[in-house]
matplotlib code that plots the C-alpha trace (Angstrom):
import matplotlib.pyplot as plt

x = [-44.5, -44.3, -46.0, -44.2, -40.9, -42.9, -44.5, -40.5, -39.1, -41.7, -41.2, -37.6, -38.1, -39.6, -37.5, -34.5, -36.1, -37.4, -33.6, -32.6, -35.1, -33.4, -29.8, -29.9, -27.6, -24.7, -21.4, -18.1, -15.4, -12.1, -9.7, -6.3, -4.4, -7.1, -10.0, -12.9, -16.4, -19.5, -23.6, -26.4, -25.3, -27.7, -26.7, -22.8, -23.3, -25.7, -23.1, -20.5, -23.3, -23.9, -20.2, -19.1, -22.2, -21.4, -17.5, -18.9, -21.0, -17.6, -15.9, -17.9, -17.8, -14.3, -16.5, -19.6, -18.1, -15.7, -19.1, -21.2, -17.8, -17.7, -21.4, -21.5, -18.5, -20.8, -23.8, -21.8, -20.1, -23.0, -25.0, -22.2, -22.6, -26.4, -26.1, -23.4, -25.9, -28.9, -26.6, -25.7, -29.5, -30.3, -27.5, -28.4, -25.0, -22.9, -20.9, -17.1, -15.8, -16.3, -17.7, -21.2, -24.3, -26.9, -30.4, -28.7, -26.8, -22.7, -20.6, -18.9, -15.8, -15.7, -13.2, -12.0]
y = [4.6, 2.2, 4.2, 7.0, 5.0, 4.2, 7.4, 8.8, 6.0, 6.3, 10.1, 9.6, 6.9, 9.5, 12.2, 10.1, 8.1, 12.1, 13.0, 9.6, 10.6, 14.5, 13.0, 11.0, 12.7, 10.8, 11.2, 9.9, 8.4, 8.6, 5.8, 5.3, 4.1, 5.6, 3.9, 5.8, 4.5, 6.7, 6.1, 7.8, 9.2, 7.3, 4.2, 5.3, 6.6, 3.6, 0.7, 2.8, 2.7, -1.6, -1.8, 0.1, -1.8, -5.4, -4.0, -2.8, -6.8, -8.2, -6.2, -7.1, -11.4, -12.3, -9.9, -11.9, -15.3, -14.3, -13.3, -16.6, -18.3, -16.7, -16.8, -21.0, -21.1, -18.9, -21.4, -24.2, -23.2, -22.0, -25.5, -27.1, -24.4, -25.9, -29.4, -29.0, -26.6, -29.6, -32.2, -31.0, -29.7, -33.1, -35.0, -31.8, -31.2, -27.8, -26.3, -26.6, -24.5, -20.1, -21.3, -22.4, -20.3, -19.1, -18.2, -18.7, -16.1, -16.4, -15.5, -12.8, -14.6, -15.9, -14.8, -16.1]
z = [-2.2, -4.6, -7.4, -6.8, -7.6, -10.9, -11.6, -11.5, -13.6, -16.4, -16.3, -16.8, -19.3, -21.2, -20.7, -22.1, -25.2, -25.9, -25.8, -28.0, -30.2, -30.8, -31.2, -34.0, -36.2, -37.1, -35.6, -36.0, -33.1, -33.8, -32.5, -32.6, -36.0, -38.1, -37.1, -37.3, -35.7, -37.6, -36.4, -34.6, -31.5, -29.4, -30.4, -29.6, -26.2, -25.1, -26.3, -24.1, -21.5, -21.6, -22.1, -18.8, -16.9, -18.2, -17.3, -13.7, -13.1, -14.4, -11.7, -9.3, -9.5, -7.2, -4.6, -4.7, -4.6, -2.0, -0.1, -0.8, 0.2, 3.6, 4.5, 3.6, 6.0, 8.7, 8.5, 8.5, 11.8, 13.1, 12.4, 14.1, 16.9, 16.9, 17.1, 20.2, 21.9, 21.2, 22.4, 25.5, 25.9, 25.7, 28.3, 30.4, 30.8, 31.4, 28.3, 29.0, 26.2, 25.2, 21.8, 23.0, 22.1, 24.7, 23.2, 19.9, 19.9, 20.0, 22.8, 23.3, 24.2, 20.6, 18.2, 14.7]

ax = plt.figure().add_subplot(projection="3d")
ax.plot(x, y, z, "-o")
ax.set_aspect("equal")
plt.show()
């Protein structure tokens, strides 16, 4: 499977620096208040391109932090989850609480 994925990406690799190739003519963008951007085509559509993807990973940061935020909080409740479970394991006696873990999985009585 994995040379197909690489036999499709080098045909499309190809297909689109074929296509760069074709459009080089020069073209001109107009913004507002007169300013007018002029170069290859190519080069025009592909700074658009890295500009909307570096705008898209920008975009995307609060989301990831807020994730690796969440998950630390996870392990750190579930380590403290652990160590109850391995103390009572070892003074062999009975959970009193819902938040204990059997096979190290949560209860189902647990909520947040």
């Amino acid at each position: 499977m994995k040379w197909l994925s690489r036999i499709i990406a080098a045909v499309l690799f190809i297909f689109f620096f074929i296509l760069a190739l074709k459009n080089t003519q020069e073209t001109a963008l107009y913004f507002f208040w007169g300013y007018e951007l002029r170069g290859p085509l190519v080069l025009i559509v592909l700074c658009f391109f890295l500009a909307g993807a570096v705008l898209g990973l920008l975009a995307m940061i609060p989301t990831v932090f807020r994730s690796r935020l969440e998950l630390s909080r996870q392990k750190k409740k579930f380590n403290e989850i652990m160590q109850v479970q391995e103390a009572q394991k070892k003074t062999g006696t009975e959970p009193t609480s819902g938040n204990t873990v059997s096979d190290g999985k949560p209860s189902e009585t647990q909520t947040d």
